[in-house]
mmCIF file of the N, C-alpha and C atoms, coordinates in Angstrom:
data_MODEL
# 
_entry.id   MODEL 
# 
loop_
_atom_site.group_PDB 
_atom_site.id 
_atom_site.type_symbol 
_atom_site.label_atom_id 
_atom_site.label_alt_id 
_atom_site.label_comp_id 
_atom_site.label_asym_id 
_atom_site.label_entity_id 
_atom_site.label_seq_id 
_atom_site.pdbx_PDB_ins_code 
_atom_site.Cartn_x 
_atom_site.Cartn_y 
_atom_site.Cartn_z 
_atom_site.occupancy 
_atom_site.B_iso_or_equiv 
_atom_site.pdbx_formal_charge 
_atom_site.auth_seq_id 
_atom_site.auth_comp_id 
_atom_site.auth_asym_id 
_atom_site.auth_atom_id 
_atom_site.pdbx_PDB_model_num 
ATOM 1   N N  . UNK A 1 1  ? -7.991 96.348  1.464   1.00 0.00 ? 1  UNK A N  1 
ATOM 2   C CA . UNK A 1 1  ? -6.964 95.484  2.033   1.00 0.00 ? 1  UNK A CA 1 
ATOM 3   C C  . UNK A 1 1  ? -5.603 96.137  1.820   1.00 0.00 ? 1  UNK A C  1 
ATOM 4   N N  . UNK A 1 2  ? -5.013 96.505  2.945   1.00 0.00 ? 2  UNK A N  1 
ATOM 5   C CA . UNK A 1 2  ? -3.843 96.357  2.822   1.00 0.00 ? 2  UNK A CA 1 
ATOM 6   C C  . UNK A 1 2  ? -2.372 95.774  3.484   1.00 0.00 ? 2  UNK A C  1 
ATOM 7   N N  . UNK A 1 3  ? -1.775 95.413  1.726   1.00 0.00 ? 3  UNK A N  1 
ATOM 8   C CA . UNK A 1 3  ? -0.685 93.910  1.991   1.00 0.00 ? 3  UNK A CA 1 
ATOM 9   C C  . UNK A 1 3  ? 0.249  94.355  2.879   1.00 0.00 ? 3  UNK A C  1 
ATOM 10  N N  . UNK A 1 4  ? 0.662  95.636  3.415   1.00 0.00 ? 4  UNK A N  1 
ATOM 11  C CA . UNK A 1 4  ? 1.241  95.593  4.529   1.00 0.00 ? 4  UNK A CA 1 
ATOM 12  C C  . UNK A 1 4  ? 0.898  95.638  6.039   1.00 0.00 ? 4  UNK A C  1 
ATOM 13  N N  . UNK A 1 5  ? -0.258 95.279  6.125   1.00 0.00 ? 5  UNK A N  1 
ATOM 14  C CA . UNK A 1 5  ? -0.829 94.857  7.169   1.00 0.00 ? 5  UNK A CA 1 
ATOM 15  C C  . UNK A 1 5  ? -1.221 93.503  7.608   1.00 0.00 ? 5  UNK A C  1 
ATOM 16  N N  . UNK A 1 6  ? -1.014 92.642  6.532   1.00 0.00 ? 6  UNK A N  1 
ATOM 17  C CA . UNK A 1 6  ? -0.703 91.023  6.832   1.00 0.00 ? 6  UNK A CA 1 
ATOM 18  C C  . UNK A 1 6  ? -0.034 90.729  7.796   1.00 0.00 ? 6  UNK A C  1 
ATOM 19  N N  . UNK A 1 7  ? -0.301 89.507  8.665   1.00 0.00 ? 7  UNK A N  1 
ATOM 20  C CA . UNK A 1 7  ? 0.123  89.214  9.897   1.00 0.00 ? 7  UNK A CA 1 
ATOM 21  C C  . UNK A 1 7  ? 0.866  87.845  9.103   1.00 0.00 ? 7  UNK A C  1 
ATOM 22  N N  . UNK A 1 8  ? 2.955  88.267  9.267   1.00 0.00 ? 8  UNK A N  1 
ATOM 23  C CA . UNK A 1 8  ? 3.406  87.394  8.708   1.00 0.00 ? 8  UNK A CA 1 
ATOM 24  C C  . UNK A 1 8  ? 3.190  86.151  8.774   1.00 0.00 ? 8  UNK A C  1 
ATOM 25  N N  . UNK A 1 9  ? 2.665  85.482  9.588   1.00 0.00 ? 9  UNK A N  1 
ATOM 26  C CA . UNK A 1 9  ? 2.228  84.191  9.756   1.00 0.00 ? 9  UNK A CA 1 
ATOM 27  C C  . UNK A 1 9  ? 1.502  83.561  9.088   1.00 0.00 ? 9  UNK A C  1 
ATOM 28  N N  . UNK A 1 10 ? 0.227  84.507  8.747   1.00 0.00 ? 10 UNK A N  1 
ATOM 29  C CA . UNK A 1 10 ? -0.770 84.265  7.930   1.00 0.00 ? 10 UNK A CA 1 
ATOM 30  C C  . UNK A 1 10 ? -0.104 84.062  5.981   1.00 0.00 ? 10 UNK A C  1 
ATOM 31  N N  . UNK A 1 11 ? 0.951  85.001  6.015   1.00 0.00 ? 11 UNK A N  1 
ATOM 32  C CA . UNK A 1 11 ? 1.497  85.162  4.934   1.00 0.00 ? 11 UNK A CA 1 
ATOM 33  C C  . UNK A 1 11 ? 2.023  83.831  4.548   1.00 0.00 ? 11 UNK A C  1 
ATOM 34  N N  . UNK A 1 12 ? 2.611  83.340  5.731   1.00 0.00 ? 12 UNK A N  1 
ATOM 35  C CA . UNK A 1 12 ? 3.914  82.116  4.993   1.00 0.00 ? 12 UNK A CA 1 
ATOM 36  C C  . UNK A 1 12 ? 3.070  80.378  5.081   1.00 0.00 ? 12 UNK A C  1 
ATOM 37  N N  . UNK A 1 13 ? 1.718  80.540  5.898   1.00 0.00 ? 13 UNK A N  1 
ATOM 38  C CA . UNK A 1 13 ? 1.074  80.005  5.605   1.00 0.00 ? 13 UNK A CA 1 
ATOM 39  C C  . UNK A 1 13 ? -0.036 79.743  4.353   1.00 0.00 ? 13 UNK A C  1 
ATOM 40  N N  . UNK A 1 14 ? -0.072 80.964  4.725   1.00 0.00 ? 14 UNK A N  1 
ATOM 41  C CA . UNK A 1 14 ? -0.497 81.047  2.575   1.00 0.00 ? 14 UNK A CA 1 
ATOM 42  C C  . UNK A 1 14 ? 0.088  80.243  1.525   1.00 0.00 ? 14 UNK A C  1 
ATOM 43  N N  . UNK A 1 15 ? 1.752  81.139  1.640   1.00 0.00 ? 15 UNK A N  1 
ATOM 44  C CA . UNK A 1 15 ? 2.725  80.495  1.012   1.00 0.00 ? 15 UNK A CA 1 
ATOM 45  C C  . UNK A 1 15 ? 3.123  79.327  0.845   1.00 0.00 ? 15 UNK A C  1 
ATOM 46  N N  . UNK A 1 16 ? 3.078  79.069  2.089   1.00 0.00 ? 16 UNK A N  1 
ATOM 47  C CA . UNK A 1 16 ? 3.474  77.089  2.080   1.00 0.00 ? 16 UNK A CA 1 
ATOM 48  C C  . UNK A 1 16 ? 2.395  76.518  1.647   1.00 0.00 ? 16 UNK A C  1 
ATOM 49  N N  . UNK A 1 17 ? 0.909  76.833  1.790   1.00 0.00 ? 17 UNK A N  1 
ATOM 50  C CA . UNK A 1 17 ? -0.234 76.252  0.834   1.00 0.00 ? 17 UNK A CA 1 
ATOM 51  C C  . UNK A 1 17 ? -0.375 75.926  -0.891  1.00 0.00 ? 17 UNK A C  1 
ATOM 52  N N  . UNK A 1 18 ? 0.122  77.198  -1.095  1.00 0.00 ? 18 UNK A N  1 
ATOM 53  C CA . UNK A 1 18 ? -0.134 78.310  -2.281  1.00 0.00 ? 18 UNK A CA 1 
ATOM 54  C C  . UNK A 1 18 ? -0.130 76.838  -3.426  1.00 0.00 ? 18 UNK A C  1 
ATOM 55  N N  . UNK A 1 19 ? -0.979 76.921  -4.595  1.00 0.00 ? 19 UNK A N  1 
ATOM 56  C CA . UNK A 1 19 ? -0.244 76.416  -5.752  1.00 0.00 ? 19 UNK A CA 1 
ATOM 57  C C  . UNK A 1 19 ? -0.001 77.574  -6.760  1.00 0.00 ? 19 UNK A C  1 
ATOM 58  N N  . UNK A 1 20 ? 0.797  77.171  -7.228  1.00 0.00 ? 20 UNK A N  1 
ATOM 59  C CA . UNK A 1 20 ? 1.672  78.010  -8.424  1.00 0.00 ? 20 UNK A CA 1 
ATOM 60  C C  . UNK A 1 20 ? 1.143  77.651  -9.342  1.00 0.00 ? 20 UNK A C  1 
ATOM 61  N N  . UNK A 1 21 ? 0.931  78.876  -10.161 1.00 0.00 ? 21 UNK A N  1 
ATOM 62  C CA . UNK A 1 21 ? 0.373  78.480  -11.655 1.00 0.00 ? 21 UNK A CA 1 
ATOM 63  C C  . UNK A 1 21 ? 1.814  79.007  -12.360 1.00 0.00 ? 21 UNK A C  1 
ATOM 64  N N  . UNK A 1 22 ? 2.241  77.975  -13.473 1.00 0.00 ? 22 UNK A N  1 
ATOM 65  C CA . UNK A 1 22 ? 2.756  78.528  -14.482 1.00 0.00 ? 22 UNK A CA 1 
ATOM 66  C C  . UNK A 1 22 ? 2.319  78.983  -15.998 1.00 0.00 ? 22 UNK A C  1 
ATOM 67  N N  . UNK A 1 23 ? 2.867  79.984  -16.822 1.00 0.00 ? 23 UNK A N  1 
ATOM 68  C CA . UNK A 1 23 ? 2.020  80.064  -18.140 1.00 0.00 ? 23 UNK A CA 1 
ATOM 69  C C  . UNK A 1 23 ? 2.154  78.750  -18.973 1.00 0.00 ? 23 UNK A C  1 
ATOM 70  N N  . UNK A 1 24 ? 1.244  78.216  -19.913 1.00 0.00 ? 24 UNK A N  1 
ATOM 71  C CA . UNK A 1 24 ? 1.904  76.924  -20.404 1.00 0.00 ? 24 UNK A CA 1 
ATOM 72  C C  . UNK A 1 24 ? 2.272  76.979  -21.417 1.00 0.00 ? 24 UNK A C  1 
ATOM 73  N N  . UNK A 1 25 ? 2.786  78.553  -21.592 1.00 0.00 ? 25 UNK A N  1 
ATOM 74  C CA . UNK A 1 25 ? 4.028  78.813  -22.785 1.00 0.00 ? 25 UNK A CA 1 
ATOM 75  C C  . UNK A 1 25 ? 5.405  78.826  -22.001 1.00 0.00 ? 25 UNK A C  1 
ATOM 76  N N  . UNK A 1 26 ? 5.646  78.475  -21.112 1.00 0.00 ? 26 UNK A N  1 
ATOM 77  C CA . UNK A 1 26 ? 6.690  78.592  -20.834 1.00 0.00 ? 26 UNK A CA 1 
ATOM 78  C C  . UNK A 1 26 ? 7.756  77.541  -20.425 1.00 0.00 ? 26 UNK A C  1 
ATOM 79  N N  . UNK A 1 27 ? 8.601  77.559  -21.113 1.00 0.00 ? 27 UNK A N  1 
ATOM 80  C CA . UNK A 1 27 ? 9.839  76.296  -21.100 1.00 0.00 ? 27 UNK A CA 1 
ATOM 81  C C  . UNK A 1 27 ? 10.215 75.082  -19.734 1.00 0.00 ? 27 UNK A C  1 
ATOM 82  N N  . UNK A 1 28 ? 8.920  75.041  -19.851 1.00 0.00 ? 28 UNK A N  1 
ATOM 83  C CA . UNK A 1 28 ? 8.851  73.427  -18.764 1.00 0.00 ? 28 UNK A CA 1 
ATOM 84  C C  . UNK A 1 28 ? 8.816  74.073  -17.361 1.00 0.00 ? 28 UNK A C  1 
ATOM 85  N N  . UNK A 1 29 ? 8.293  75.298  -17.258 1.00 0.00 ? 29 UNK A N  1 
ATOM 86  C CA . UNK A 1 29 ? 8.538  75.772  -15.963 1.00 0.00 ? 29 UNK A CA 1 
ATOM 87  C C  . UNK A 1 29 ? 9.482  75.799  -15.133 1.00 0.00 ? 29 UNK A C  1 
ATOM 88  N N  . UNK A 1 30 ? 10.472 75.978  -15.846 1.00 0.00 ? 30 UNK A N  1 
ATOM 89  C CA . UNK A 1 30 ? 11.998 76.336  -15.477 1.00 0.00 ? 30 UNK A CA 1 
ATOM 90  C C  . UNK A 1 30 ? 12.289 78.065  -15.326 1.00 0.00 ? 30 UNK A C  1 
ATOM 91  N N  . UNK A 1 31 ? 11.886 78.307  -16.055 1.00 0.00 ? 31 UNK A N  1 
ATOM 92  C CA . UNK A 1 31 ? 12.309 79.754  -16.548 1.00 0.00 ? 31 UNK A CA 1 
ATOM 93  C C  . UNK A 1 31 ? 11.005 80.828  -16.855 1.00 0.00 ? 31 UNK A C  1 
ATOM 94  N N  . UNK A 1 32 ? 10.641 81.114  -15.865 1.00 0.00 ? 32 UNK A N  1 
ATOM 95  C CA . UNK A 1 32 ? 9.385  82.038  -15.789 1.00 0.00 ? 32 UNK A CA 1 
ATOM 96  C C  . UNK A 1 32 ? 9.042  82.930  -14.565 1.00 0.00 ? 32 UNK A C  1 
ATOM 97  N N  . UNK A 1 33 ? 8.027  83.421  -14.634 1.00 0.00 ? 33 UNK A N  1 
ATOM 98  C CA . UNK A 1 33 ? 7.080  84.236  -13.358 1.00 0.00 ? 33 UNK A CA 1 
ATOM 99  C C  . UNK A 1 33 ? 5.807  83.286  -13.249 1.00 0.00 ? 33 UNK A C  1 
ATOM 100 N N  . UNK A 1 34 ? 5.561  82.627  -11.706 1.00 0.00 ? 34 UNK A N  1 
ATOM 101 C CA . UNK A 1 34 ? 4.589  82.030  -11.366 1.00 0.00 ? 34 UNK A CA 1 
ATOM 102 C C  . UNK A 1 34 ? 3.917  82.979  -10.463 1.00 0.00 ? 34 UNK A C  1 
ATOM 103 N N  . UNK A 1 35 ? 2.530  82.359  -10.188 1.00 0.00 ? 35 UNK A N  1 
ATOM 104 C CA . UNK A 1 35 ? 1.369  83.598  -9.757  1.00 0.00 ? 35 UNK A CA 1 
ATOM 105 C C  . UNK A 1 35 ? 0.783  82.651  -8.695  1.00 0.00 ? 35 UNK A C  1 
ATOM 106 N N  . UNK A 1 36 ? 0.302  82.852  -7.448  1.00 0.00 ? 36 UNK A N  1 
ATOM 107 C CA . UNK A 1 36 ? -0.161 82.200  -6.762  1.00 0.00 ? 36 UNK A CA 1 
ATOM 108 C C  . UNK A 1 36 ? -1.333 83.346  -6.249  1.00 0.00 ? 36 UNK A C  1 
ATOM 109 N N  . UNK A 1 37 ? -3.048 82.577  -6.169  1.00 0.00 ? 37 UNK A N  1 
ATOM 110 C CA . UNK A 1 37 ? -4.176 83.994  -5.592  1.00 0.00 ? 37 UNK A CA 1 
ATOM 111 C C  . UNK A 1 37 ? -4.290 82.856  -4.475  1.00 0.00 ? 37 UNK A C  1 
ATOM 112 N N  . UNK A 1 38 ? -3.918 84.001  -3.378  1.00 0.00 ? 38 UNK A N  1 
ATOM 113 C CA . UNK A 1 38 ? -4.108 83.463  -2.172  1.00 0.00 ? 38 UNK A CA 1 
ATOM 114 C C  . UNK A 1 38 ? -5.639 84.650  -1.072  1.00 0.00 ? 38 UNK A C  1 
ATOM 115 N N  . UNK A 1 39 ? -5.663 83.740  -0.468  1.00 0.00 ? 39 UNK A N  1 
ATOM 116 C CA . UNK A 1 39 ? -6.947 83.946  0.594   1.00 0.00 ? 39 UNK A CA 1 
ATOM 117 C C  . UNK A 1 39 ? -6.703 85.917  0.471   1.00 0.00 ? 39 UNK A C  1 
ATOM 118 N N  . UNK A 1 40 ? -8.002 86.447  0.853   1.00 0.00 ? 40 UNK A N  1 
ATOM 119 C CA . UNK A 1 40 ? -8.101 87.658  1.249   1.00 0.00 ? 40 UNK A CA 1 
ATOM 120 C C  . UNK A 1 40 ? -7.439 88.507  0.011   1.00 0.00 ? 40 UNK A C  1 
ATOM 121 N N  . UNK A 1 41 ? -7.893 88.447  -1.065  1.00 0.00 ? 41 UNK A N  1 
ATOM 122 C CA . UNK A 1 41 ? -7.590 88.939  -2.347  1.00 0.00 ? 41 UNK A CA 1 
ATOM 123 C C  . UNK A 1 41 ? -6.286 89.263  -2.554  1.00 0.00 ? 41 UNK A C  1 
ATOM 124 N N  . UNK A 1 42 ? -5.220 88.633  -2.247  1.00 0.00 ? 42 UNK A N  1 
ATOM 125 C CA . UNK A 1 42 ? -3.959 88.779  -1.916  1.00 0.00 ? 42 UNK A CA 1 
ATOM 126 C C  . UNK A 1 42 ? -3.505 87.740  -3.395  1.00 0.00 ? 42 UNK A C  1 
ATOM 127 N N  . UNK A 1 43 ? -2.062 88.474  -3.830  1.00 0.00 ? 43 UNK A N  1 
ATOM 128 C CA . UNK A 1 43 ? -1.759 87.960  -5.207  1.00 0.00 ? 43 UNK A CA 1 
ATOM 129 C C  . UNK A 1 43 ? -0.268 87.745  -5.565  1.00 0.00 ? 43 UNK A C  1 
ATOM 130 N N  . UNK A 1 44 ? 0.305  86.539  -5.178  1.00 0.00 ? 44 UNK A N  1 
ATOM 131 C CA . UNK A 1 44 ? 1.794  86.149  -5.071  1.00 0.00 ? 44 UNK A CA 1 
ATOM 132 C C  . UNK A 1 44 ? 2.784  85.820  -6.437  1.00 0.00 ? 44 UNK A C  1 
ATOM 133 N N  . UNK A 1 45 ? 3.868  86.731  -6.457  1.00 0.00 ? 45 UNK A N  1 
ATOM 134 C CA . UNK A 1 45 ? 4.204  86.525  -7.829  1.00 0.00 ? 45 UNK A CA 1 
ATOM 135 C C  . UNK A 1 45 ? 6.065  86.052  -7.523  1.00 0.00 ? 45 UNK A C  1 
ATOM 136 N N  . UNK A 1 46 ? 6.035  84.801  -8.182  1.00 0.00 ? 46 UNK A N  1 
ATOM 137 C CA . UNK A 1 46 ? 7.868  84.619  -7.643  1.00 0.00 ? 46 UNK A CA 1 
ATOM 138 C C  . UNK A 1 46 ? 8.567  84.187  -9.263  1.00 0.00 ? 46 UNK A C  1 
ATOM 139 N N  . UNK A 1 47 ? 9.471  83.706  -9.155  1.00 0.00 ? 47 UNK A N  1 
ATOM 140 C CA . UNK A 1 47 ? 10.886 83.608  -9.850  1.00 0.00 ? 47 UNK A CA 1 
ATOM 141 C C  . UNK A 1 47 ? 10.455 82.058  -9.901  1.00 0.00 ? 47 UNK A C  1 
ATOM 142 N N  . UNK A 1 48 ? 10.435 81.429  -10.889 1.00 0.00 ? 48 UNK A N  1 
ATOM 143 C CA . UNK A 1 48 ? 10.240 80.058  -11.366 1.00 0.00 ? 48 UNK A CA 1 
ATOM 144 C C  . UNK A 1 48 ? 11.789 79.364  -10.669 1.00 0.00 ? 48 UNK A C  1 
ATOM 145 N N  . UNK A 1 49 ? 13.329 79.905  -11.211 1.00 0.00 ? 49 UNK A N  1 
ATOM 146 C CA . UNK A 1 49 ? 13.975 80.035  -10.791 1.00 0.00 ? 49 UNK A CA 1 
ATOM 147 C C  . UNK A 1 49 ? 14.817 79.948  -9.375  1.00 0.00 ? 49 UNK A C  1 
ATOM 148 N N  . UNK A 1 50 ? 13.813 80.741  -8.797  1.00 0.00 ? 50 UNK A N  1 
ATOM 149 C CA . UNK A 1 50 ? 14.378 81.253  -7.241  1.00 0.00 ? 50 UNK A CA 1 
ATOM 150 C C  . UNK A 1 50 ? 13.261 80.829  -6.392  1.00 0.00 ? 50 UNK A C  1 
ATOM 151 N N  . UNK A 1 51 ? 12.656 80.039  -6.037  1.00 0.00 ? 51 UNK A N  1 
ATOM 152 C CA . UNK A 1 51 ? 11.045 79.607  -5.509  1.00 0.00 ? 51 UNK A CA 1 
ATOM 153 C C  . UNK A 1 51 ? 11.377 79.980  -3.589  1.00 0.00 ? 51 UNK A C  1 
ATOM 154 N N  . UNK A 1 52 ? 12.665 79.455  -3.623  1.00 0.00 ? 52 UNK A N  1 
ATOM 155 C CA . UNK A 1 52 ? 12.840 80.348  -2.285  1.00 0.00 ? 52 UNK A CA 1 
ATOM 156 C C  . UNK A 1 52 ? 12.724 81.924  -1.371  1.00 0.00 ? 52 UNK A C  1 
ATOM 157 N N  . UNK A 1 53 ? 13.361 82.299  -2.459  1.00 0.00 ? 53 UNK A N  1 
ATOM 158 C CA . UNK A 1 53 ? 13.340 83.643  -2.122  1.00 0.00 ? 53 UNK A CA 1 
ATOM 159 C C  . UNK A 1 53 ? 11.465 84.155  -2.295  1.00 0.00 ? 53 UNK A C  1 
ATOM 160 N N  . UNK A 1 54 ? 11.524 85.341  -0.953  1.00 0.00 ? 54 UNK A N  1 
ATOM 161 C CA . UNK A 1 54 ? 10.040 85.796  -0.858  1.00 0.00 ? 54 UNK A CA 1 
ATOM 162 C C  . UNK A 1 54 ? 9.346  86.339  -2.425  1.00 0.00 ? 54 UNK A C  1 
ATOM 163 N N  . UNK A 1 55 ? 8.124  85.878  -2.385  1.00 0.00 ? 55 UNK A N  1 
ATOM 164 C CA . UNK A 1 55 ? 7.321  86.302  -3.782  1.00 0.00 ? 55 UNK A CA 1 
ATOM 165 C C  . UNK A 1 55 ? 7.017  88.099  -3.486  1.00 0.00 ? 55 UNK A C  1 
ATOM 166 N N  . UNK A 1 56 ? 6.632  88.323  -4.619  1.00 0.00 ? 56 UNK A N  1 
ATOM 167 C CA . UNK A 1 56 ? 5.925  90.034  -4.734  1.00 0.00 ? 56 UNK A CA 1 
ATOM 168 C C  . UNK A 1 56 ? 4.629  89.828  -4.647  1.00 0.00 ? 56 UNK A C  1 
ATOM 169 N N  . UNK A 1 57 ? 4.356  90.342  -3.701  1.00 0.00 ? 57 UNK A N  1 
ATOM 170 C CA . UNK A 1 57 ? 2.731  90.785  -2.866  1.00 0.00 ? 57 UNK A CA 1 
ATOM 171 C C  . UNK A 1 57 ? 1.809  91.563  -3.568  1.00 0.00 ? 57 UNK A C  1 
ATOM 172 N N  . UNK A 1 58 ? 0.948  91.501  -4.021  1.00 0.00 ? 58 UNK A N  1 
ATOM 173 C CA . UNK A 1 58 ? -0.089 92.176  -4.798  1.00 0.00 ? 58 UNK A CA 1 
ATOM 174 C C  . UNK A 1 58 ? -1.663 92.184  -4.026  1.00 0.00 ? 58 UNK A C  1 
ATOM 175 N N  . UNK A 1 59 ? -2.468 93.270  -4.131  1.00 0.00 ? 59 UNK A N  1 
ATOM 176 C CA . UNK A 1 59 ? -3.918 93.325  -4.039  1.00 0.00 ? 59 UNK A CA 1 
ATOM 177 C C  . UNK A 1 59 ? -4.469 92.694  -5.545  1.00 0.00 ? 59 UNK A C  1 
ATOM 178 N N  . UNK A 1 60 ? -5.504 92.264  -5.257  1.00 0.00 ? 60 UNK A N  1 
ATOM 179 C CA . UNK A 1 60 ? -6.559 92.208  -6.537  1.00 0.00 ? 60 UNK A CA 1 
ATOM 180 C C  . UNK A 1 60 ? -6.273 93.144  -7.728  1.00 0.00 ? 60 UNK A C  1 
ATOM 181 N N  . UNK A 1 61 ? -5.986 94.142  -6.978  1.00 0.00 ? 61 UNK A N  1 
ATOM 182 C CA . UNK A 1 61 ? -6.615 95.356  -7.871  1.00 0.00 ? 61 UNK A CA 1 
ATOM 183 C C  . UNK A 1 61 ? -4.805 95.841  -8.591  1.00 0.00 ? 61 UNK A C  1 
ATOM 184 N N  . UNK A 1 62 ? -4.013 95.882  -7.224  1.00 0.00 ? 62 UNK A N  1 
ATOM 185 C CA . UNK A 1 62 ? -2.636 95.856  -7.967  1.00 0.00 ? 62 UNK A CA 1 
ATOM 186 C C  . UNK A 1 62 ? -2.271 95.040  -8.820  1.00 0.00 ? 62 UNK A C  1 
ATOM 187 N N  . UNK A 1 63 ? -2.933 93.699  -8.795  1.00 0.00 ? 63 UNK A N  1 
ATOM 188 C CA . UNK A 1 63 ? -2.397 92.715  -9.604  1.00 0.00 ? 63 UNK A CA 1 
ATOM 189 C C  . UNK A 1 63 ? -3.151 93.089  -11.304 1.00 0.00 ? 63 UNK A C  1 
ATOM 190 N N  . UNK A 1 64 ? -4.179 93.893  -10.920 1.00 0.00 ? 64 UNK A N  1 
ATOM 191 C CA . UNK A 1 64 ? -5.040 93.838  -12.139 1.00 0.00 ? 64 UNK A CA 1 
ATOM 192 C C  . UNK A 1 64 ? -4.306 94.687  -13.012 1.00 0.00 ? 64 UNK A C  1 
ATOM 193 N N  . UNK A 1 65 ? -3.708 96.214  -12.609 1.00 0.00 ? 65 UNK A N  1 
ATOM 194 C CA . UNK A 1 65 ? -3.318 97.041  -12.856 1.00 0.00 ? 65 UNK A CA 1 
ATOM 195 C C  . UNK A 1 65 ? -2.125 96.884  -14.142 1.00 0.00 ? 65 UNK A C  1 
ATOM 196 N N  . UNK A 1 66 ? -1.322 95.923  -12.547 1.00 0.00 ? 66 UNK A N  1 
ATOM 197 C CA . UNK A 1 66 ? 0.076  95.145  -13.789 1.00 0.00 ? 66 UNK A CA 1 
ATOM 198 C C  . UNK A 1 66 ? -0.529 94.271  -14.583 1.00 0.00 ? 66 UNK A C  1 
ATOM 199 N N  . UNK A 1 67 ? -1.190 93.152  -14.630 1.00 0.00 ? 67 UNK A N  1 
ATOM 200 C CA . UNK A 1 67 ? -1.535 92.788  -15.673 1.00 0.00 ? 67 UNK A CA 1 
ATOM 201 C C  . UNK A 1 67 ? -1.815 93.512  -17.125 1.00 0.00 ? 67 UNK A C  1 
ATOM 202 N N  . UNK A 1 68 ? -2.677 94.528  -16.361 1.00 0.00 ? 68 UNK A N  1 
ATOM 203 C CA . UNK A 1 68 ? -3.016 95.533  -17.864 1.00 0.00 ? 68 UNK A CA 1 
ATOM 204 C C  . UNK A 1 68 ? -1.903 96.308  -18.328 1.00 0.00 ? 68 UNK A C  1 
ATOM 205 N N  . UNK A 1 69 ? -1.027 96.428  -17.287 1.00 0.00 ? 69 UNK A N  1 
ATOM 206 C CA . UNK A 1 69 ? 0.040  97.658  -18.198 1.00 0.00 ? 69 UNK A CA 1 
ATOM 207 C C  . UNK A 1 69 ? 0.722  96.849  -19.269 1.00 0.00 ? 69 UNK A C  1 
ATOM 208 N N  . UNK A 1 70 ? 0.953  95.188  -18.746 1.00 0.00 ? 70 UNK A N  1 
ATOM 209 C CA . UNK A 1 70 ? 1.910  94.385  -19.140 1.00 0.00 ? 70 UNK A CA 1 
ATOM 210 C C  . UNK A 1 70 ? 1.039  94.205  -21.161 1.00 0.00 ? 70 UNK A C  1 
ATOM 211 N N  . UNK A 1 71 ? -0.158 94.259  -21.075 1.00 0.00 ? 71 UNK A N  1 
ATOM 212 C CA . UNK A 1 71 ? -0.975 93.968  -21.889 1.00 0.00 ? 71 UNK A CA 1 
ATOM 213 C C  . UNK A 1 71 ? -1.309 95.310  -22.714 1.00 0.00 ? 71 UNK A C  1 
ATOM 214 N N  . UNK A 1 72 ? -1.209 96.324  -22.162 1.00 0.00 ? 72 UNK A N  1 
ATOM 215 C CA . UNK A 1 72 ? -1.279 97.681  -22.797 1.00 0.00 ? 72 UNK A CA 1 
ATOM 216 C C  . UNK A 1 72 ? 0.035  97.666  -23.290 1.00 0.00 ? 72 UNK A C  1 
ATOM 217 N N  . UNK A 1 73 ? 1.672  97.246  -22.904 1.00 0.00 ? 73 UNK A N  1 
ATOM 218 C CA . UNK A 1 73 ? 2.316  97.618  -23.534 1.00 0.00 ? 73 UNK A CA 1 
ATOM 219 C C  . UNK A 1 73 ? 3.314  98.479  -22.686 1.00 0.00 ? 73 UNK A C  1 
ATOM 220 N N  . UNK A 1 74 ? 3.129  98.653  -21.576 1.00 0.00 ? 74 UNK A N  1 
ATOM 221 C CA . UNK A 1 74 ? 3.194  100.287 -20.839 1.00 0.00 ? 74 UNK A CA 1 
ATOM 222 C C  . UNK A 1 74 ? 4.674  99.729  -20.471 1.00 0.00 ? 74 UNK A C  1 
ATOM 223 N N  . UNK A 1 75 ? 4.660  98.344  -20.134 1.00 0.00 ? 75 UNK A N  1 
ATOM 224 C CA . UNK A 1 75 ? 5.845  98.142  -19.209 1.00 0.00 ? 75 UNK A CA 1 
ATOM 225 C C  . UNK A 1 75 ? 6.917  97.736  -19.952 1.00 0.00 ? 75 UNK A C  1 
ATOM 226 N N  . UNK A 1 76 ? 7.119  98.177  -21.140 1.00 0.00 ? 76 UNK A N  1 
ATOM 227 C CA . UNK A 1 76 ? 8.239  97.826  -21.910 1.00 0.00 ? 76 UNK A CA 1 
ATOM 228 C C  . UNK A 1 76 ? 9.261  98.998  -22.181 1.00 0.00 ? 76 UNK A C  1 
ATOM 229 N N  . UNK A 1 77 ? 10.691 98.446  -22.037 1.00 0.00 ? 77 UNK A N  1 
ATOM 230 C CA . UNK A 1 77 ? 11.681 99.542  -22.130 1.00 0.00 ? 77 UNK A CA 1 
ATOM 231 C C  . UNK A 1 77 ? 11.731 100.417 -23.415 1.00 0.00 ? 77 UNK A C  1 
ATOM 232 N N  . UNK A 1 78 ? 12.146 101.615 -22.940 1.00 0.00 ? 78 UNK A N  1 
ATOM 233 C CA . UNK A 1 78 ? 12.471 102.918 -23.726 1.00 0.00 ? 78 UNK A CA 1 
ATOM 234 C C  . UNK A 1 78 ? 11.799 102.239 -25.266 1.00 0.00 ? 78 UNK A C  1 
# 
């Protein structure tokens, strides 16, 4: 699959479906990164914050990737 070959329509229908998961460590769901797995292994990530603005698009497999770096450690500054 690839997310740039989504037919935007299909996308914002997703979107307007989507439920949001928040972590339930996080401060009343005000202030976080929510995750939405939408149809066709497709993986939506937005701004708790900013719910308007477009989410970050992920595959399965991209999403898996960041998950693990985030969990390996990888993605932390200098």
């Amino acid at each position: 699959m690839n997310k740039n070959d989504l037919d935007a329509a299909w996308v914002e229908s997703q979107l307007r479906d989507a439920q949001w998961q928040t972590s339930s460590e996080s401060s009343g769901g005000t202030n976080c990164v929510q995750v939405a797995f939408l149809d066709r292994g497709i993986v939506a990530l937005r701004d708790s914050k900013n719910p308007g603005q477009a989410p970050h698009l992920f595959t399965d497999a991209e999403y898996d990737a960041f998950i693990g770096g985030i969990v390996r450690g990888e993605l932390r500054r200098g």
